[in-house]
Each structure stands twice: as structure tokens, then as C-alpha cells.
C-alpha positions as a Markdown table, in Angstrom:
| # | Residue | x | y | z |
|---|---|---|---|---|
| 1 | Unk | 5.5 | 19.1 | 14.1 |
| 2 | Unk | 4.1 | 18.5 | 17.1 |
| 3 | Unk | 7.2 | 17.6 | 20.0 |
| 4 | Unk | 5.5 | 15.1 | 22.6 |
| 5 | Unk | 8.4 | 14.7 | 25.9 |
| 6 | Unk | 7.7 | 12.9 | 29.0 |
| 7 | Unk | 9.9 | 13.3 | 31.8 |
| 8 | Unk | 9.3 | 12.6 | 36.0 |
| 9 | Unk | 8.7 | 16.4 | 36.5 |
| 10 | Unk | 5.8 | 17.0 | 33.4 |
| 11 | Unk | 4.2 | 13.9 | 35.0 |
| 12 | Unk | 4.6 | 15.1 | 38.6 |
| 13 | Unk | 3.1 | 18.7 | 37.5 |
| 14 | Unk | 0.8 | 16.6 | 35.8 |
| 15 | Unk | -0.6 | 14.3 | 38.4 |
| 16 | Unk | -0.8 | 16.9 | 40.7 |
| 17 | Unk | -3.0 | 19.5 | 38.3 |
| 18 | Unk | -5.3 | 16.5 | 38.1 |
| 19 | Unk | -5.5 | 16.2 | 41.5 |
| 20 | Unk | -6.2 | 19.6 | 42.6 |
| 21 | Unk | -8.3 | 20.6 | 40.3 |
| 22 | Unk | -10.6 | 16.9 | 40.7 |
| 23 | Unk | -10.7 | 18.1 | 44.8 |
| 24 | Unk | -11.4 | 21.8 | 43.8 |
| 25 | Unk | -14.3 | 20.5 | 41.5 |
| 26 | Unk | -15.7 | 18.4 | 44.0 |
| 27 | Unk | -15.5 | 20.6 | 46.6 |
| 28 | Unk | -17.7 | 23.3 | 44.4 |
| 29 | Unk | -20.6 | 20.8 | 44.6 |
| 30 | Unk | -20.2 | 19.8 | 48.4 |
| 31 | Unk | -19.9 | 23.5 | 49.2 |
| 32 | Unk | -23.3 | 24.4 | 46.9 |
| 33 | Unk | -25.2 | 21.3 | 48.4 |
| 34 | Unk | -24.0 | 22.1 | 52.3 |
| 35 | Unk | -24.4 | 26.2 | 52.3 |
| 36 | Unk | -27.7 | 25.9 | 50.3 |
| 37 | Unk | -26.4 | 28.5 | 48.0 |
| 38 | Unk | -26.1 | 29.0 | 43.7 |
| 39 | Unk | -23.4 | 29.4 | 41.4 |
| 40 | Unk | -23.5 | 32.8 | 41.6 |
| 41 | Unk | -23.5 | 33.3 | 45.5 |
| 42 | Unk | -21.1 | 31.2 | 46.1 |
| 43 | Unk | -18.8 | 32.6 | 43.5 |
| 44 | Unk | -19.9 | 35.7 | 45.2 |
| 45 | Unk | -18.1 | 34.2 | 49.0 |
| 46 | Unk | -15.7 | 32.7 | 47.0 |
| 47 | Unk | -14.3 | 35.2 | 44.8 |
| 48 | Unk | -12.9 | 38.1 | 47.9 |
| 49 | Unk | -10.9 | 34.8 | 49.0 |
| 50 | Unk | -9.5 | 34.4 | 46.4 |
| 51 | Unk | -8.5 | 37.7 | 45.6 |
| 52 | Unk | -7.1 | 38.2 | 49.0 |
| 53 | Unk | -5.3 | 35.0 | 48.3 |
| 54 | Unk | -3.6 | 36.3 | 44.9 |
| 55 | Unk | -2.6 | 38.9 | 46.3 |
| 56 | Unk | -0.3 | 37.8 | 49.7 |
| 57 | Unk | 1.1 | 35.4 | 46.3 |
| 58 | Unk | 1.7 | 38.2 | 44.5 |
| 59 | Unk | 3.8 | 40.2 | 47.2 |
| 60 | Unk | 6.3 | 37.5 | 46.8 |
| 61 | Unk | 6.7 | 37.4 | 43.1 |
| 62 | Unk | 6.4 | 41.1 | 41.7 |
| 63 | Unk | 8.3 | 43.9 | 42.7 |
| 64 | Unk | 5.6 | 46.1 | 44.5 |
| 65 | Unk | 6.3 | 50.1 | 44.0 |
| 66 | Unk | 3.0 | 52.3 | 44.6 |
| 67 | Unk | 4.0 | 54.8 | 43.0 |
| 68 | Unk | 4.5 | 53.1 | 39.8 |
| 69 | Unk | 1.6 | 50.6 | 39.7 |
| 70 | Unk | -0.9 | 52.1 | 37.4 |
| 71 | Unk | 1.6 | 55.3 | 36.1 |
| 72 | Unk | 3.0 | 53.0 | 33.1 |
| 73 | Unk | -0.1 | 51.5 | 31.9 |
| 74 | Unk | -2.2 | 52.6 | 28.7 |
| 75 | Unk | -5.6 | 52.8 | 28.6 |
| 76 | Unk | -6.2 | 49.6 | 26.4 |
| 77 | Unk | -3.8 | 47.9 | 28.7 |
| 78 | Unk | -5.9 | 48.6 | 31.5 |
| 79 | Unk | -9.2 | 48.1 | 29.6 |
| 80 | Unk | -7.7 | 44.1 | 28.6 |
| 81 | Unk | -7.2 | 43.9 | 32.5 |
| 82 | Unk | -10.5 | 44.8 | 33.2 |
| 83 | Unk | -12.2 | 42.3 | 29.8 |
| 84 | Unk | -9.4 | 39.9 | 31.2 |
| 85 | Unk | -11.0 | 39.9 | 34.7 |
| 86 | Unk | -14.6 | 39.4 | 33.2 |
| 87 | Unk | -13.7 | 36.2 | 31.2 |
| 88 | Unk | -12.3 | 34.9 | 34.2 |
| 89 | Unk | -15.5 | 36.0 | 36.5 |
| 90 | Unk | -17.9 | 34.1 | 33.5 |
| 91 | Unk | -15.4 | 30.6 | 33.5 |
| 92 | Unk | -16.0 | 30.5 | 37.7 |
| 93 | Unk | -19.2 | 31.3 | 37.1 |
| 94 | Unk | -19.8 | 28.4 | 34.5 |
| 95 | Unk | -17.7 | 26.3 | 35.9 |
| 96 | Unk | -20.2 | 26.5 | 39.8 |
| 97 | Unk | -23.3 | 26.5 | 37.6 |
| 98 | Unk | -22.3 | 23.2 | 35.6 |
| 99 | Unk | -20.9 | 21.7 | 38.6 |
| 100 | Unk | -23.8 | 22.9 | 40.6 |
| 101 | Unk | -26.6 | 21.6 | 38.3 |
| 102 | Unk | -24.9 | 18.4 | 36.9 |
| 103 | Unk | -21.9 | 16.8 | 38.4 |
| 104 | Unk | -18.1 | 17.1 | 38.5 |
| 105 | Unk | -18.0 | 14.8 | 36.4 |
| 106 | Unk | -20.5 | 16.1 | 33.6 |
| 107 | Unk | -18.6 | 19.4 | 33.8 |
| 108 | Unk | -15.2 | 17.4 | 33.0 |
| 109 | Unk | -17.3 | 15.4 | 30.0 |
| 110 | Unk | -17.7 | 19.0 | 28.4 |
| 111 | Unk | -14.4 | 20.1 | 29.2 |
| 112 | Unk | -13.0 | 17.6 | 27.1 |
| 113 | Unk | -15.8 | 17.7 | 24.2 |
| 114 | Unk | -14.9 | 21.7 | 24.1 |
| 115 | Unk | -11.1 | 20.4 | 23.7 |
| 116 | Unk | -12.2 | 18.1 | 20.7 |
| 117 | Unk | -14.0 | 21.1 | 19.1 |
| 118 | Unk | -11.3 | 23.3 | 19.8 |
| 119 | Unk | -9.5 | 21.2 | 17.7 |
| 120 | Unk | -11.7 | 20.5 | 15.0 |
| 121 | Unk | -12.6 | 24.1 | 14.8 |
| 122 | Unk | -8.7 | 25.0 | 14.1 |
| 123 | Unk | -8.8 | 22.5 | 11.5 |
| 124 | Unk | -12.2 | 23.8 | 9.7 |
| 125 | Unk | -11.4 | 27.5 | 9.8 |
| 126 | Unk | -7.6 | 27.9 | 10.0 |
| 127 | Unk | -6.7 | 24.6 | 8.2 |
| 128 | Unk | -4.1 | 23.2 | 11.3 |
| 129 | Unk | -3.5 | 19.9 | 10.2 |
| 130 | Unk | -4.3 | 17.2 | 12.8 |
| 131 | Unk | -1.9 | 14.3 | 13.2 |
| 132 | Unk | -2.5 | 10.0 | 13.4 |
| 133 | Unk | -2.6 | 10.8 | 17.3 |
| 134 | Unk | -4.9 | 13.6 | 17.5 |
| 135 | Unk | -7.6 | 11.9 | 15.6 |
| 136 | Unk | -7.6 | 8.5 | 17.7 |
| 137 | Unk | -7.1 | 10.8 | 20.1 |
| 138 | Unk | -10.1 | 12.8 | 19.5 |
| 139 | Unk | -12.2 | 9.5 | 18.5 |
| 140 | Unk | -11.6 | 8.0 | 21.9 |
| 141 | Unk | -12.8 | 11.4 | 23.7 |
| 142 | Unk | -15.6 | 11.9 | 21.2 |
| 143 | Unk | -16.4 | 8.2 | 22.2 |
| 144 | Unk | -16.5 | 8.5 | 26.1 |
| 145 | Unk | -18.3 | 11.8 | 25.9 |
| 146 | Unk | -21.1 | 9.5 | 24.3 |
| 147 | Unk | -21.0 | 7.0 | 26.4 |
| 148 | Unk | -21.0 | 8.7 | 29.5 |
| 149 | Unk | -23.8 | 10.7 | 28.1 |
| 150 | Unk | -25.8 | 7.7 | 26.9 |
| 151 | Unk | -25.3 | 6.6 | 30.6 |
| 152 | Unk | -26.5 | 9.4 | 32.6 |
| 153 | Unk | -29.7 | 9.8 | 30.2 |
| 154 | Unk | -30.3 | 6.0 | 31.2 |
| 155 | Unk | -30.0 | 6.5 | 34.2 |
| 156 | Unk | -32.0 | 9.6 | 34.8 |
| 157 | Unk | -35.2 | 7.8 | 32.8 |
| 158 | Unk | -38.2 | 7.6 | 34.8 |
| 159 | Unk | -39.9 | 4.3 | 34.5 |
| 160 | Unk | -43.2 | 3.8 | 32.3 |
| 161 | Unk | -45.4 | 1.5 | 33.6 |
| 162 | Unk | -47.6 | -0.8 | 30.8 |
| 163 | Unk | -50.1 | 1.8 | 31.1 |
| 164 | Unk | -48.8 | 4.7 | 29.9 |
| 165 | Unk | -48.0 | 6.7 | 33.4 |
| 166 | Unk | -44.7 | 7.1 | 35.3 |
| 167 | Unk | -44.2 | 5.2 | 38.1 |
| 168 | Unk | -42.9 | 6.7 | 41.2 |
């Protein structure tokens, strides 16, 4: 049902996903913290950049006639660009304001929490059956996601002294 293959170039692809997108993450919250800015204004700097950046990509892998760029396109076509381009404008956007207001690492915990309900919701409405693996695997998620979450709320306590007022 589910074919599981490991070979040196998944793992390479693999390792280096992780990697970029751990410095891209951290980098969001060094850039909020050192420009002074919000979510929104720096996906505001952020977002022509990137654009730009697409684009000079996109020279080299699509065959570029001007004459034919919009011509062959239907209206629904173009309208799923457009709803297509707003998703991706509300993920940044979720993504710098998590980051911004938590941590990297908080906005990875509810990554993988909205994998393990991503799952569990296929299961409960379309009735995908989930294998030995996914379950442990979904325990053992479900199980850091706590912890880590216990954690941060200890750690975020502000200490009550014996007479009832918080101690600074």
C-alpha cells in the first residue's frame, strides 16, 4: 500500500530540505528581531524579492513567448492563479507571524501536529486506512508535540511567591 524506498539521493534531497528550510526559519526571526518590523512588513520587503527571484528561475525553465503568455489561458485558469497566489501570500504570512511571535521551533511543533491531523482527518472523513507505522508514527509526534509544549508553558511560568503575588 504504502511503498517506503530509501536511497543516497532521497536522503541527500532530504537532508538538504531540512537544512534550508531550519536556516530560512531562523533567519525569519533574526530578520523580525533586527529590522524591528511584523510579519506582515517584512513579508511586505520580502515578497518583491522573491518574485524577482522566481522569475530570473523561471527564464531558464519555461519557454518564454509574449505573445502567447496569457492568449491560451481560461478565465478559471487564471482565476486558480490568482486563489493559488493568495494561499501562498496567507502560508508566508503564517508562517512570519508564528515565527515572529513564538519561535522556529514552536512553528515546526505545529507543523508536525497539522501533519498528524492531516492524517487523522483522512482517516475520520474519507476512511484512508492508517498502517502499524503511521500510528507509532503519529503517537511519537503526538508525544513530542506535548512535551515540548508542556516545556515551554514551564518555562514561561512566572513565579508565585507564598503570598499570593508574582515575583519579579
Amino acid at each position: 500500500m504504502f511503498d517506503v524506498k530509501f536511497n543516497l539521493m532521497g536522503i541527500l534531497f532530504a537532508t538538504i530540505g531540512v537544512l534550508v528550510t531550519s536556516l530560512y526559519q531562523v533567519w525569519v526571526a533574526e530578520k523580525q528581531v533586527e529590522f524591528q518590523v511584523n510579519s506582515i512588513q517584512l513579508l511586505y520587503y520580502q515578497a518583491p524579492l522573491s518574485a524577482l527571484m522566481l522569475n530570473v528561475v523561471l527564464l531558464f525553465t519555461e519557454p518564454f513567448n509574449p505573445n502567447e503568455v496569457f492568449n491560451h489561458w481560461e478565465m478559471e485558469t487564471l482565476g486558480m492563479v490568482l486563489l493559488s497566489g493568495v494561499v501562498a501570500f496567507s502560508v508566508n504570512l503564517s508562517i512570519f507571524w508564528i515565527i515572529g511571535n513564538t519561535s522556529p521551533v514552536t512553528y515546526n511543533m505545529a507543523g508536525h501536529l497539522k501533519i498528524v491531523l492531516t492524517l487523522l482527518g483522512g482517516c475520520l472523513l474519507f476512511h484512508d486506512s492508517l498502517n502499524l507505522l503511521q500510528i507509532i508514527s503519529m503517537l511519537t509526534t503526538m508525544s513530542g508535540v506535548i512535551a515540548y509544549t508542556h516545556f515551554k508553558m514551564q518555562e514561561n511560568k512566572v513565579p508565585v511567591s507564598h503570598t499570593g503575588t508574582t515575583t519579579t
